[in-house]
N, C-alpha and C positions, 0 to 999 in steps of 0.2 A: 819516714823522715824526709824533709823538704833541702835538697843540699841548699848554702848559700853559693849565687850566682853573682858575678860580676859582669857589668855589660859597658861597654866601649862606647861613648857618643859621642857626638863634637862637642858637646860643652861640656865636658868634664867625664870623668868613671862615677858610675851611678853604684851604687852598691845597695844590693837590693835580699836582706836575710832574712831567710825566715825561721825561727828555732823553735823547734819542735816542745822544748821543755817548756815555752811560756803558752803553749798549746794547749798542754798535757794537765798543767798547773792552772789553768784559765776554766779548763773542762772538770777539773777534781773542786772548785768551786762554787761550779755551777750545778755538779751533782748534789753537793753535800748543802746546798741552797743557800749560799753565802752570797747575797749583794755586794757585788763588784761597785764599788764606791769613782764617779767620775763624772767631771762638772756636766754640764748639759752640753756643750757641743764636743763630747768625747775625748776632753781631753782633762787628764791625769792630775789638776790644778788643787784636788781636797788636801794633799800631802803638803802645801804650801806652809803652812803653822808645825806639820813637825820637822820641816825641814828649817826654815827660822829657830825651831828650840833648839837641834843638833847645831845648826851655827852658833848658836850664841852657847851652849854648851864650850862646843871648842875654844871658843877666843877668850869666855871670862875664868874657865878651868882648867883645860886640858891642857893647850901649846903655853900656862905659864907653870904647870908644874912636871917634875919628872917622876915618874910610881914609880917605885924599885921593883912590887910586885902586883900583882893584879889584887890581894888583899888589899892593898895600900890603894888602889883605884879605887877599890869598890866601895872602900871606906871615904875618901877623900868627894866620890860622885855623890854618894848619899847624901853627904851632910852638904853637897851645893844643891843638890835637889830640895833640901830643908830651904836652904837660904832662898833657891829660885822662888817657890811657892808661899813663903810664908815670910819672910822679909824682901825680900826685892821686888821696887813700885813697879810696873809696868803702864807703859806712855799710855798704851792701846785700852787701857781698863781704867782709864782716868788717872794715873797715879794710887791706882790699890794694889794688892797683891793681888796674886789666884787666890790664895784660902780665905779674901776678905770676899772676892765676890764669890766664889763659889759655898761660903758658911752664911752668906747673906743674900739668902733671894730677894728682900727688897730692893739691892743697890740700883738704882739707875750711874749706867755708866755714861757720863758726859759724851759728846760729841766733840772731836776736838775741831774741827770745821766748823762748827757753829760758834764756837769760840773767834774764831778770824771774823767775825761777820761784826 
């Protein structure tokens, strides 16, 4: 195990960690032959899309209702995951839903850029 070091310099405390578990977990990936998913200059940018659905999770369900129990979540996320996918437009797919482009491989989805033009 690599301790984490801190090092003194004139511009500032540099903190410099290294943790053994993201090692461990990086190396139990690569055994079991699992492509490590990362844009071409190494950095970490594929999660971008589920990190946008967790935000938009949060702001149009979560922080407006309160679960009493985790039943009551699971019941309440379900049926927004219904609504996400299968009623609410989304800008980025022209105004369809997920289940219109993805039950329809024909769709061409519009460019909304070429729309400005």
């Amino acid at each position: 195990m690599v301790p984490c070091c801190i090092t003194n310099h004139s511009s500032g405390i540099v903190i410099r960690a290294v943790i053994s578990r993201v090692a461990q977990y990086t190396q139990r990936l690569l055994v079991a032959d699992v492509q490590i998913s990362m844009d071409g200059k190494g950095r970490a940018l594929d999660n971008i899309f589920t990190e946008r659905l967790w935000r938009t999770i949060k702001y149009e369900e979560v922080y407006l209702h309160d679960y009493q129990t985790p039943k009551q979540a699971h019941a309440q996320l379900t049926a927004y995951f219904d609504f996400y996918n299968s009623h609410r437009p989304h800008q980025s797919l022209g105004y369809l839903t997920p289940a219109e482009v993805y039950f329809a491989n024909t769709i061409t989805i519009p460019n909304p850029q070429q729309q400005l033009l």
